[in-house]
MIVOZA-591747 format. One record per residue (C-alpha): residue number from 1; residue in three letters; x, y, z. Coordinates in steps of 0.5 Angstrom, whole numbers, padded with zeros to 4 digits. Layout:
# residues N
REC  zalo  vomar      X      Y      Z
REC   NUM    ALA      X      Y      Z
...
This chain:
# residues 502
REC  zalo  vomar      X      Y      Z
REC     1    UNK   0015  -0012   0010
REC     2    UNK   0017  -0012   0018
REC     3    UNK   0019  -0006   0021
REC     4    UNK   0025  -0008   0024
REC     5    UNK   0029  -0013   0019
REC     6    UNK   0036  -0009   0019
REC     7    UNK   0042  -0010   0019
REC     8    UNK   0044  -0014   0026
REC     9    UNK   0037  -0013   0029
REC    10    UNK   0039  -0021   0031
REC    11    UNK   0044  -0021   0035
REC    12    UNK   0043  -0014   0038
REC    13    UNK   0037  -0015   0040
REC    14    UNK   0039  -0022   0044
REC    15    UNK   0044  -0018   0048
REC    16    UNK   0040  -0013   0050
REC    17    UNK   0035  -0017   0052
REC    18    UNK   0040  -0022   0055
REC    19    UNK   0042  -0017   0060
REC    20    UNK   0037  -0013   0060
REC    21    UNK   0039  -0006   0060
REC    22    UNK   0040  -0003   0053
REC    23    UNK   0035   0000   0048
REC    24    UNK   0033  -0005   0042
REC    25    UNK   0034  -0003   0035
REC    26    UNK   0031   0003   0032
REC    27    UNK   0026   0001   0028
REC    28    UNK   0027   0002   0020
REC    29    UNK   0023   0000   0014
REC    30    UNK   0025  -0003   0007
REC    31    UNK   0021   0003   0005
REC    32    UNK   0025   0010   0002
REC    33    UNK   0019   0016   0001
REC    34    UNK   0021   0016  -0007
REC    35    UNK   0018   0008  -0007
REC    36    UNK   0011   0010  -0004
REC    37    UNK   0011   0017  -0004
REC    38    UNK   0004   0018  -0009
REC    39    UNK   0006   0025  -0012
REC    40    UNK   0010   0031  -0010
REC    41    UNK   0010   0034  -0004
REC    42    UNK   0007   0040  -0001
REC    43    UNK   0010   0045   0003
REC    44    UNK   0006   0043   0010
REC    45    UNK   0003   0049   0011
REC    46    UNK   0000   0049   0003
REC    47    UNK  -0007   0049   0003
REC    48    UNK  -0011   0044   0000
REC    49    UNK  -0013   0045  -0007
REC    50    UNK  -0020   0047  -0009
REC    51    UNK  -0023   0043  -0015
REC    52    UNK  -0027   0048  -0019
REC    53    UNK  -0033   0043  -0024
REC    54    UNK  -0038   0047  -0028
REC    55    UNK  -0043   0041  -0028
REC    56    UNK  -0047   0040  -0035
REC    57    UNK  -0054   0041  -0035
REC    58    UNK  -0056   0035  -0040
REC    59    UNK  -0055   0026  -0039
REC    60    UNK  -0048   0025  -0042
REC    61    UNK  -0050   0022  -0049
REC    62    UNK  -0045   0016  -0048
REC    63    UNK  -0046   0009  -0045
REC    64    UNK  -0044   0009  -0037
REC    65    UNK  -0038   0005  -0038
REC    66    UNK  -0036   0008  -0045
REC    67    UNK  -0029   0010  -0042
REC    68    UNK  -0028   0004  -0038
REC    69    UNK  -0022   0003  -0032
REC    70    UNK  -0020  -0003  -0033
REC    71    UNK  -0019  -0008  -0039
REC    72    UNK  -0025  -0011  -0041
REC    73    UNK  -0024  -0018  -0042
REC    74    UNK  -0026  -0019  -0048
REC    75    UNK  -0020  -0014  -0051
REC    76    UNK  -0015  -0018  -0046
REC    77    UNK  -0009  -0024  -0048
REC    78    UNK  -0006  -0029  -0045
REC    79    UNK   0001  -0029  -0042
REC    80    UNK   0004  -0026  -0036
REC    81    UNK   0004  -0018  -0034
REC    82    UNK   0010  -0019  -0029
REC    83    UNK   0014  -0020  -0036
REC    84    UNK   0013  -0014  -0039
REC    85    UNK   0013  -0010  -0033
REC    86    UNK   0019  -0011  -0031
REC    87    UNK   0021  -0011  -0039
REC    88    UNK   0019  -0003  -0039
REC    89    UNK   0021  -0002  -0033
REC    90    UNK   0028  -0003  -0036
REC    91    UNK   0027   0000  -0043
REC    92    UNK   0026   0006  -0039
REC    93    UNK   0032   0006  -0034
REC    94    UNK   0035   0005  -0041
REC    95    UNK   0034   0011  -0044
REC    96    UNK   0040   0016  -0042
REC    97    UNK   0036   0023  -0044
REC    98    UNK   0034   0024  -0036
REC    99    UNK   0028   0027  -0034
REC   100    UNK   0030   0033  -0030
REC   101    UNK   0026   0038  -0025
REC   102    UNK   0024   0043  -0029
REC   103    UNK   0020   0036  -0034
REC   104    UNK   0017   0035  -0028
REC   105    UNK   0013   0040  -0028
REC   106    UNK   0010   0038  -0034
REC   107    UNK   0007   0033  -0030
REC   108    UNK   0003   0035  -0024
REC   109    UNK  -0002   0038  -0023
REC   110    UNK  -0003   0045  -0022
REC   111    UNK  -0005   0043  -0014
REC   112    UNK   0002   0040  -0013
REC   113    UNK   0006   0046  -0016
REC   114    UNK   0004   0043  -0024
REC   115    UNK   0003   0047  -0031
REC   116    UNK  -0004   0050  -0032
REC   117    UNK  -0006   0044  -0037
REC   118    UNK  -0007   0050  -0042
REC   119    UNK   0000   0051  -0042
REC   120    UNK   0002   0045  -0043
REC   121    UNK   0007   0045  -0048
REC   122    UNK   0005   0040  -0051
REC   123    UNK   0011   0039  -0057
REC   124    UNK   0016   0039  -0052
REC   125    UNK   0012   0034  -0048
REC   126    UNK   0012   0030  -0053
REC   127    UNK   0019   0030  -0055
REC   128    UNK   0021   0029  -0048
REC   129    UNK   0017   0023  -0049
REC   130    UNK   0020   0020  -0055
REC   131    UNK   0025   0016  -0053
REC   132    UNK   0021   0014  -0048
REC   133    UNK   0016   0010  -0053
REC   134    UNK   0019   0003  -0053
REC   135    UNK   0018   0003  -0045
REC   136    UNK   0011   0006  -0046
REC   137    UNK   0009   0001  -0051
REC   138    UNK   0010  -0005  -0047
REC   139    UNK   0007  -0002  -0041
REC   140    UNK   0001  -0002  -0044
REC   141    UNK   0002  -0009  -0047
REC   142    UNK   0002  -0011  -0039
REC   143    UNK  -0005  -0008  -0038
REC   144    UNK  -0006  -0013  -0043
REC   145    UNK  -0005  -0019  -0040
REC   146    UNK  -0010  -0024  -0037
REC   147    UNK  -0005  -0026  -0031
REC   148    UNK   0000  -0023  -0026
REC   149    UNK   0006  -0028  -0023
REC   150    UNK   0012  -0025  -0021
REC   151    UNK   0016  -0031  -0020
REC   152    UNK   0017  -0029  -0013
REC   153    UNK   0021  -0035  -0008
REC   154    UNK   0018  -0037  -0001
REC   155    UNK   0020  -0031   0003
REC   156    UNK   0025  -0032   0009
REC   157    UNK   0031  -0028   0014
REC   158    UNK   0035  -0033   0010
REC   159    UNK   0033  -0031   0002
REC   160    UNK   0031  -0024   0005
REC   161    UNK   0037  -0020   0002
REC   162    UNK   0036  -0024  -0004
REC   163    UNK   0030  -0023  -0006
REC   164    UNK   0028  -0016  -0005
REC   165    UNK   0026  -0013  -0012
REC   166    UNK   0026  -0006  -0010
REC   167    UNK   0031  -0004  -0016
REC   168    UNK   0025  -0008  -0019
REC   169    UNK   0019  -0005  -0016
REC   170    UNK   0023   0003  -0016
REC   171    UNK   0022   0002  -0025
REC   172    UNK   0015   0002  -0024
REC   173    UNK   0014   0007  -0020
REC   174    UNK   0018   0011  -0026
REC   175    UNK   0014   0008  -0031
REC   176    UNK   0007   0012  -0026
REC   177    UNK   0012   0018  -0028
REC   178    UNK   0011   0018  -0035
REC   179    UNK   0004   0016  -0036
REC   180    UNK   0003   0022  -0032
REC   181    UNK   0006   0025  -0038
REC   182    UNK   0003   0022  -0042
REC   183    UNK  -0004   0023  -0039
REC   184    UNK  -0003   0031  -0039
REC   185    UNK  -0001   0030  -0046
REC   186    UNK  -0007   0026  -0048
REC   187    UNK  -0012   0031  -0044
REC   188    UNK  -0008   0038  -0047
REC   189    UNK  -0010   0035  -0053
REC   190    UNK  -0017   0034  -0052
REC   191    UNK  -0016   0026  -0053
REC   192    UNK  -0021   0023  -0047
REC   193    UNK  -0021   0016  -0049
REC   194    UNK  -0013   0015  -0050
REC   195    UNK  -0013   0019  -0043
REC   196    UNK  -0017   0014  -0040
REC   197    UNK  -0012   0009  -0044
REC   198    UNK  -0007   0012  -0040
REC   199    UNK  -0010   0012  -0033
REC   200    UNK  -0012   0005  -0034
REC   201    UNK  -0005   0002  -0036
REC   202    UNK  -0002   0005  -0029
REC   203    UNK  -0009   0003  -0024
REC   204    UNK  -0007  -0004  -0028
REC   205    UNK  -0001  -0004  -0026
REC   206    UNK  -0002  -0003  -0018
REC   207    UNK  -0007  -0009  -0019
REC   208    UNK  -0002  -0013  -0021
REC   209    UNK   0003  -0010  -0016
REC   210    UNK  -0003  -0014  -0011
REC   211    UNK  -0002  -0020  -0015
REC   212    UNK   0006  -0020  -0010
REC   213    UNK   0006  -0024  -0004
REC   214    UNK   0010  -0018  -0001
REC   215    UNK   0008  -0012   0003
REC   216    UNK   0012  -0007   0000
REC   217    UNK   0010  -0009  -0007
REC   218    UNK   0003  -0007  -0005
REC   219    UNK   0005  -0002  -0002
REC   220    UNK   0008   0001  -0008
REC   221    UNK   0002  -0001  -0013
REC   222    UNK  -0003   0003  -0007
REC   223    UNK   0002   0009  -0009
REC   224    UNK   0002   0009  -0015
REC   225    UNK  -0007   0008  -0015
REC   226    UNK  -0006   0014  -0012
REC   227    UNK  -0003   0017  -0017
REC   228    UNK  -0008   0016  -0022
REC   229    UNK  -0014   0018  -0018
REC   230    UNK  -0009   0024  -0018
REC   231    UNK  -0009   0025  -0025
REC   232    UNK  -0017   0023  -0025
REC   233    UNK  -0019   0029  -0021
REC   234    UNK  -0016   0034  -0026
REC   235    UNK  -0020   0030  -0031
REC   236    UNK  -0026   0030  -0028
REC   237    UNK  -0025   0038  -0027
REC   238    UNK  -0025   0040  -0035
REC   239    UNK  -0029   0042  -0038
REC   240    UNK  -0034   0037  -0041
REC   241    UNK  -0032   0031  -0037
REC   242    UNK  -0036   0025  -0039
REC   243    UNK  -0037   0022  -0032
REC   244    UNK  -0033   0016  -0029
REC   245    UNK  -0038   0014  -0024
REC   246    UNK  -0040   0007  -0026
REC   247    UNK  -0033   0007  -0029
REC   248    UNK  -0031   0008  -0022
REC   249    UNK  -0036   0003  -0018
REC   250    UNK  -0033  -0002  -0023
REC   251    UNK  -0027  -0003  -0021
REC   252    UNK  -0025  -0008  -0016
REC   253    UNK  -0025  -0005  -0009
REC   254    UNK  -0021  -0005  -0006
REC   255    UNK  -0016  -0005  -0013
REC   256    UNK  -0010  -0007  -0009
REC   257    UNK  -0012  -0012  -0004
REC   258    UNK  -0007  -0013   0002
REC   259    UNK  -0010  -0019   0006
REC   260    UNK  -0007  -0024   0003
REC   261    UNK   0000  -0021   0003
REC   262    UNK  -0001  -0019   0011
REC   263    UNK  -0003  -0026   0012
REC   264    UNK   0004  -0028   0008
REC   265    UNK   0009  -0024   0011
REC   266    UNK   0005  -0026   0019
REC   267    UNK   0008  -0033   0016
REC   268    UNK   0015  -0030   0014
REC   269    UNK   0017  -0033   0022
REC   270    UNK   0014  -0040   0020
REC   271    UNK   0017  -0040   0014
REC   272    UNK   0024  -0039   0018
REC   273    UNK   0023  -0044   0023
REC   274    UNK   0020  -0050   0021
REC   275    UNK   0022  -0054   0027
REC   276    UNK   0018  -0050   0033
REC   277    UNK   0013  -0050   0028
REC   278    UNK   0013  -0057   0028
REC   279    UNK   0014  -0057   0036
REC   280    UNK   0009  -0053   0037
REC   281    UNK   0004  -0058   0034
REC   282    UNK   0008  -0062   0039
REC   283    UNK   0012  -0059   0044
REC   284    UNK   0012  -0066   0049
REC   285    UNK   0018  -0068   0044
REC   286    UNK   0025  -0066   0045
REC   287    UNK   0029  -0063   0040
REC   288    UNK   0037  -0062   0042
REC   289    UNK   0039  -0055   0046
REC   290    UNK   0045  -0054   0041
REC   291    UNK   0041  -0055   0035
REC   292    UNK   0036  -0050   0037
REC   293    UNK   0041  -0046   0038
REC   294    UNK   0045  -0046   0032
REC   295    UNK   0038  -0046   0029
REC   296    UNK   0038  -0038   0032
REC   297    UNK   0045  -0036   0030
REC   298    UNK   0045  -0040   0023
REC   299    UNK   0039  -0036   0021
REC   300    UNK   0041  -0029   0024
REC   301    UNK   0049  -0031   0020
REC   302    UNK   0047  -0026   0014
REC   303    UNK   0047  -0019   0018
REC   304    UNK   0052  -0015   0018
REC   305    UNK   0054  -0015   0026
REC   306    UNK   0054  -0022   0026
REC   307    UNK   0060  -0022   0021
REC   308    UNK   0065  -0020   0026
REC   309    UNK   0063  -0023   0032
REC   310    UNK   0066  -0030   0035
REC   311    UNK   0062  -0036   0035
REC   312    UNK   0063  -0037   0043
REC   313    UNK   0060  -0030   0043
REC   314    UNK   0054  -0032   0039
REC   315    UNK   0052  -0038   0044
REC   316    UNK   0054  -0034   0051
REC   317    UNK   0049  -0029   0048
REC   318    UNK   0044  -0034   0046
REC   319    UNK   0044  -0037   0053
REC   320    UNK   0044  -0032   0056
REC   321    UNK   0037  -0030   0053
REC   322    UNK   0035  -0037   0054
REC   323    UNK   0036  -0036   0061
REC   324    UNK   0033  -0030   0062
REC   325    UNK   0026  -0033   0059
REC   326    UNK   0026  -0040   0062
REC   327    UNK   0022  -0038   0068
REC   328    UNK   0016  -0035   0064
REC   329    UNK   0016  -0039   0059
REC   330    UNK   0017  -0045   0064
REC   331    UNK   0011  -0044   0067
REC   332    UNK   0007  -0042   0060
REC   333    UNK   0008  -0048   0058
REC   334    UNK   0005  -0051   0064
REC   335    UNK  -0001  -0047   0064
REC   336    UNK  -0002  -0049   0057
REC   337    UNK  -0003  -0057   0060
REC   338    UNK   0003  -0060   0058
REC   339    UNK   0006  -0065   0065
REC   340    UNK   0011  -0061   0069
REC   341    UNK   0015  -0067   0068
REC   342    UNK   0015  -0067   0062
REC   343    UNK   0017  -0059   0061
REC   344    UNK   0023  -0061   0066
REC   345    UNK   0026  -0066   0061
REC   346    UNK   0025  -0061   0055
REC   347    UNK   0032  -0057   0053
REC   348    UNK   0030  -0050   0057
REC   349    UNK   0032  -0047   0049
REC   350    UNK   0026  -0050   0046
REC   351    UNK   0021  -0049   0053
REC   352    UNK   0023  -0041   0050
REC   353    UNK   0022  -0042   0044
REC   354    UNK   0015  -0044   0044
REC   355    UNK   0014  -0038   0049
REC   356    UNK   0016  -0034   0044
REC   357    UNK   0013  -0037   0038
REC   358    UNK   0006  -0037   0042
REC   359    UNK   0006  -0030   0044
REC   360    UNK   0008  -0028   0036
REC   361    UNK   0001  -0033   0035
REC   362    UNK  -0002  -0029   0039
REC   363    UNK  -0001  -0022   0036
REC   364    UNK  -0002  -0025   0030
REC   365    UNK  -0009  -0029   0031
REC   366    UNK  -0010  -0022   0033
REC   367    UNK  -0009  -0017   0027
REC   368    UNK  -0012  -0024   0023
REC   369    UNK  -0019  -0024   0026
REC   370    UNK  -0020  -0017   0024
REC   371    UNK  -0018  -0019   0016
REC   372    UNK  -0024  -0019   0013
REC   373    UNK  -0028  -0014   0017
REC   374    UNK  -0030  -0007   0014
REC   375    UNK  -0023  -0002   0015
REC   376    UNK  -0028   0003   0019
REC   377    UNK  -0028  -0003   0024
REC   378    UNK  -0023  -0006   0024
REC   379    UNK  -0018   0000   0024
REC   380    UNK  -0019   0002   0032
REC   381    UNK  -0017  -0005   0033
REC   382    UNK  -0011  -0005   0028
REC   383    UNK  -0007   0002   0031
REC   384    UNK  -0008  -0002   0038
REC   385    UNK  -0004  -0009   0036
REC   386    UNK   0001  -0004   0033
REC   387    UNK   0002   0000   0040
REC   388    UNK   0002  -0007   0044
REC   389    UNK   0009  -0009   0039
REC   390    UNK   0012  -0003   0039
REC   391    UNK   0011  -0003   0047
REC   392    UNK   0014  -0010   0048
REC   393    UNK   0020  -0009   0043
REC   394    UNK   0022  -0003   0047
REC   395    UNK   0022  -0007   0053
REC   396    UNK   0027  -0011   0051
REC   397    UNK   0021  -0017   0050
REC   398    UNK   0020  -0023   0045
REC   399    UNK   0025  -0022   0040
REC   400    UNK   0020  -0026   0035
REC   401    UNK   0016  -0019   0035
REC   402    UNK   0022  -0017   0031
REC   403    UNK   0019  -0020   0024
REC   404    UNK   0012  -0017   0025
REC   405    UNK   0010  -0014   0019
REC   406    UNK   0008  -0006   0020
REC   407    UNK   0001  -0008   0019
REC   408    UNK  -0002  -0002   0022
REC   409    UNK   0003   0003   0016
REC   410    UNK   0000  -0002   0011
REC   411    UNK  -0008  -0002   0014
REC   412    UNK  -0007   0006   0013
REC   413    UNK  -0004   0006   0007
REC   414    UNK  -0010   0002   0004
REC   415    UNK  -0016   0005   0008
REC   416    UNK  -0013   0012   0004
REC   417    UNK  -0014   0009  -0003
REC   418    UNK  -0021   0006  -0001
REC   419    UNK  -0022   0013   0001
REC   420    UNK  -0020   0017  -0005
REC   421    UNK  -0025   0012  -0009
REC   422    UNK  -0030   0013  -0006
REC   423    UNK  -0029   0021  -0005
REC   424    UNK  -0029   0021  -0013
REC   425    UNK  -0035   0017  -0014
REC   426    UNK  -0038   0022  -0009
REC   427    UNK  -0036   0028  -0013
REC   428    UNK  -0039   0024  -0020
REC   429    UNK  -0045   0022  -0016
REC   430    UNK  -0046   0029  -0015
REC   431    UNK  -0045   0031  -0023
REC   432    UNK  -0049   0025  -0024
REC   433    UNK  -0056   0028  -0020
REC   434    UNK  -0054   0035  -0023
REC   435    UNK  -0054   0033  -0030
REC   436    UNK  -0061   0028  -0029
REC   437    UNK  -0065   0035  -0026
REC   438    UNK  -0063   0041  -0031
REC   439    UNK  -0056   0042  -0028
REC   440    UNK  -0060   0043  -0020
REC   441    UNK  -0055   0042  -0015
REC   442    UNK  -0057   0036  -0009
REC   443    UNK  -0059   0041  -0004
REC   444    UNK  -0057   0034   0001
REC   445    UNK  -0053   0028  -0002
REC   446    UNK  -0058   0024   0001
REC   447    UNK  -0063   0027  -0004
REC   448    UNK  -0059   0023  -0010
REC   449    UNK  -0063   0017  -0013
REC   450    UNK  -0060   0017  -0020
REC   451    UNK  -0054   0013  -0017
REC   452    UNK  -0052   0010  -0009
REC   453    UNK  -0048   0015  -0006
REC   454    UNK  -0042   0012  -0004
REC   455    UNK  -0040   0012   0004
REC   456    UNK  -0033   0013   0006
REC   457    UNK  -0029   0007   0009
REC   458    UNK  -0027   0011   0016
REC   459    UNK  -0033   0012   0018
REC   460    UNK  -0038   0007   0015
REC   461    UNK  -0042   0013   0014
REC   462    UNK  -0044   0018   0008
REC   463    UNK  -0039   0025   0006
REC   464    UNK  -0046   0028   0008
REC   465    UNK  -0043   0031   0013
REC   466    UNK  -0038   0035   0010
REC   467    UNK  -0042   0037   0003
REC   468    UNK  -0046   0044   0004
REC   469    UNK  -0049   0049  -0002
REC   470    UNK  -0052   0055  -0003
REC   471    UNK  -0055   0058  -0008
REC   472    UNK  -0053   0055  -0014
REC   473    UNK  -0046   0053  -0013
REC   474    UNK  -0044   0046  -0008
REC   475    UNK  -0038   0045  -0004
REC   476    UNK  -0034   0038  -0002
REC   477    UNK  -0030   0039   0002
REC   478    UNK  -0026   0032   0005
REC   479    UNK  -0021   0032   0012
REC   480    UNK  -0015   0027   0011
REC   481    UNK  -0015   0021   0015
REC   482    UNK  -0009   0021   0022
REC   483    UNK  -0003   0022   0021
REC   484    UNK  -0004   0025   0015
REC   485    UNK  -0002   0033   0014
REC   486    UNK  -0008   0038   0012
REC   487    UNK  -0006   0038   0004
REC   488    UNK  -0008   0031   0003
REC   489    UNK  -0015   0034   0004
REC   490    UNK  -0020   0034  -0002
REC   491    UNK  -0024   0040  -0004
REC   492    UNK  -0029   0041  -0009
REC   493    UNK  -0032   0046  -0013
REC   494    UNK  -0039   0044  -0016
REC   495    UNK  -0043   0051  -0020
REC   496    UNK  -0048   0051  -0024
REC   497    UNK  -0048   0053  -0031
REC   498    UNK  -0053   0059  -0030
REC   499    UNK  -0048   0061  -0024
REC   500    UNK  -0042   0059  -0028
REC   501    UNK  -0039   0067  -0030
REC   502    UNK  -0036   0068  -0036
């Protein structure tokens, strides 16, 4: 969702620019760290957590997709997945036993400050989750469904406050919660397949959080994905862990795909103002100075400091911005080849529209063309275009740029799941070698053929770099991407079982 879409960024924004003299709104997003926060926080001095995995010295006598992460097709059913998410959701919030802090340490993990999973205590788990069964059941049930349509509205500024589904997709990430729960429980248990069941559910949950048109909702779906990888490195570290490589690799990748949302919500303007849209196809046709500008304070009409604010206020800025504009996009309009006499009968409101909504286009084409290539190419280009906005919104620039998704935040947050994937798939990679050579650790990563060895989407290159053994013990010890903090890094731990002490 665009950075900037706060109460009053409208009119606040037009005076300062008519006047030139004050600073623009302070950037704020639609996002509280409880909706897109993947697990509890460390302190930021805490250290990375070293995962410890005895690698076993024979195959695994299982298929390689024998404990699948996501629903096979022919165990799926027809209907609507968004329905029932949303059902259990609400049965969960119905619940009025309440989940305390001192449940929660029942469902991290021991790297986050969680009880050791032999000390679980499972009865308690148990009961805990009781009255949270109907909700679970259902939850389960939406992994189920074949197709994911959150019934979602065209997004404008006009609908923005209406349709929002944050208290929507806040029970989601709730429901993340208790399936971290309910995956301790199963693994505490030794029960791997009803595990995976459970880690399935929640990463079919973010995937169908990518099938909404809105950004915060994929967001939310890459959060709670890394909140199953989360529950996965514990798995993959006890003892006797089937290995989840080709599960892993087959999963769709990535999982929660922001394309198609950051393409949507760069139209949110378009969909706002389809007149310059249908002038920009056509900017030699005229359209009435006042209904341009009553086009501009009717959308902006729902944001709280408008409502105090006279009418004949509302015009004198909106002219004021116009006047302030016109010399430049005067003489964008004709650089662009459009007669000068023609600009002259054109009202000066729409000559500084259509350079305003060129320059957004522009910014726009911008983050468009770097859609579809490999995230470690394309992130260079992405930070770029978010220093370039952030700069000309400070300056008091194209109001326009108020509504430009915070693309690079979003491209982050997707590079981190790409990347946590392909870490894991690593670390199986690595077991996988081992259990083909008589528990021998690769001396190289380069030395495995059993199965490709993932590359990291950052760099385009392998983990080679960051992988090292001696002697019969190996260890993966992965750096976390800027801006994030120390203890986002991934360490891993590989012992031979001759070298593993009793």
């Amino acid at each position: 969702m665009s950075r900037r879409l706060v109460a009053g960024f409208g009119l606040a924004f037009l005076l300062c620019s008519a006047v030139g003299s004050a600073e623009p709104p302070t950037p704020a997003g639609l996002l509280t760290p409880a909706l897109v926060r993947d697990d509890p926080v460390p302190d930021e001095e805490q250290k990375p957590y070293w995962y410890k995995i005895v690698v076993p010295a024979t195959p695994p006598p299982t298929r390689p997709l024998a404990y699948p992460l996501q629903v096979d097709p022919i165990d799926a059913e027809p209907g609507n997945a968004a329905l029932l998410w949303l059902r259990a959701g609400q049965l969960a919030r119905q619940v009025k036993q309440r989940i305390t802090e001192k449940d929660e340490v029942w469902m991290g993990h021991v790297a986050f400050g969680g009880t050791p999973l032999d000390k679980l205590p499972q009865d308690k788990v148990a009961k805990l989750l009781e009255p949270y069964q109907p909700a679970l059941r259902v939850a389960h049930q939406a992994a189920l469904r074949t197709a994911c349509d959150w019934g979602e509205p065209p997004l404008t500024l006009a609908n923005l406050n209406d349709h929002l589904p944050l208290d929507e997709i806040q029970s989601l990430r709730e429901l993340a919660r208790l399936l971290c729960f309910e995956h301790r429980l199963a693994l505490a248990r030794g029960d791997r397949h009803e595990a995976t069941r459970v880690i399935r559910t929640g990463l079919t949950m973010a995937r169908h959080l990518g099938e909404s048109n809105l950004l915060i909702a994929h967001l939310v779906g890459i959060a709670i994905e890394a909140i199953m990888m989360g529950r996965l490195e514990e798995a993959l570290a006890q003892p006797g862990a089937p290995n989840l490589y080709w599960s892993l690799t087959d999963l769709p990748q990535p999982l929660v795909d922001i394309r198609k949302a950051v393409r949507y919500e760069l139209n949110t303007f378009h969909r706002t103002f389809p007149e310059l849209r249908k002038l920009e196809r056509n900017p030699e046709e005229p359209l009435a100075q006042g209904q341009l500008l009553a086009m501009f304070a009717e959308t902006l009409r729902g944001f709280q400091p408008m409502e105090d604010v006279a009418d004949w206020q509302k015009s004198l800025m909106l002219t004021a911005m116009v006047g302030r504009y016109y010399p430049a996009a005067k003489k964008a309009l004709l650089d662009r080849g459009v007669a000068a006499d023609k600009v002259e009968k054109l009202p000066t409101a729409q000559v500084v529209g259509l350079y305003f909504l060129n320059d957004y286009n522009s910014f726009r084409d911008d983050v468009l063309k770097l859609q579809n290539l490999p995230p470690w190419q394309a992130r260079p280009f992405v930070d770029a275009i978010e220093k370039r906005v952030s700069a000309r919104t400070r300056e008091g620039g194209n109001p326009f740029l108020l509504l430009f998704p915070a693309v690079a935040k979003v491209e982050h947050a997707s590079l981190r799941s790409l990347r946590n994937v392909a870490v894991l798939r690593t670390v199986e990679a690595i077991r996988l070698h081992a259990t083909h050579n008589h528990g021998d650790l690769p001396a190289k990563l380069a030395e495995i053929t059993v199965a490709a060895v993932p590359t990291d989407p950052a760099t385009g290159k392998t983990f080679e770099a960051y992988y090292r053994k001696d002697g019969g013990v190996a260890k993966l010890e992965i750096p976390p991407l800027p801006p994030y903090q120390a203890h986002h890094a991934r360490h891993f731990e590989f012992v031979s079982p001759a070298k593993e002490k009793p």
